[in-house]
Phi, psi and omega in degrees: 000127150225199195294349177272346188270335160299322177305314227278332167312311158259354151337289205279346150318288187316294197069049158205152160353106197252354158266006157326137172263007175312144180263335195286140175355280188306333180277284199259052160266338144315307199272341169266317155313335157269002180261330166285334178278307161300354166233015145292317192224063133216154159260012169298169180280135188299028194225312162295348180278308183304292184301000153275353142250031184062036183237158160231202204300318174316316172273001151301312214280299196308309168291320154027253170282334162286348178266009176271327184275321194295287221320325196279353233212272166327095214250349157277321163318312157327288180297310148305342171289328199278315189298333191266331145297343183275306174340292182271021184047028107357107171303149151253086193280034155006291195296313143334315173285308167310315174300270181330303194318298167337293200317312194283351156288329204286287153017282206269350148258011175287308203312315229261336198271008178250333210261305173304341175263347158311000000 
């Protein structure tokens, strides 16, 4: 897969620009649903991710991460996110992600409370 089969994927979902400079909702809810699926199923670098929408790595990291907090909370947001993996012949195994996502918090905060007892 790549990063032109995700644009054109959620582009036609979304049904907007993903090089928009628009702040509105609905864009850059576009613009995090391709920064979570590009740095899920490619190995490009988040700096190559960023530059197919005219963003750079930070705001890859950011949509991200924020479309990882929306997917739990959001049910429309969900549902484009599902649509644009149906799209891309993809399972959406939510639960799965959810579980892993958890797990590596769990993770990163037994480390931090092992590291503070030291």
């Amino acid at each position: 897969m790549t990063l032109i089969d995700i644009i054109i994927a959620v582009e036609s979902v979304c049904r907007v620009g993903l090089r928009d400079i628009s702040r509105k909702r609905h864009v850059v809810d576009a613009r995090r649903i391709f920064a979570y699926i590009a740095t899920k199923h490619t190995s490009l670098s988040l700096d190559c991710i960023g530059k197919a929408i005219g963003k750079n790595h930070a705001m890859v990291v950011h949509y991200r991460d924020s479309a990882k907090d929306i997917l739990d909370v959001d049910d429309m947001f969900r549902n484009k996110y599902e649509k644009v993996l149906r799209r891309l012949d993809l399972s959406p195994d939510l639960y799965k992600e959810r579980y892993y996502f958890h797990l590596d918090k769990a993770r990163s905060y037994a480390k931090r409370l092992k590291d503070l007892k030291q």
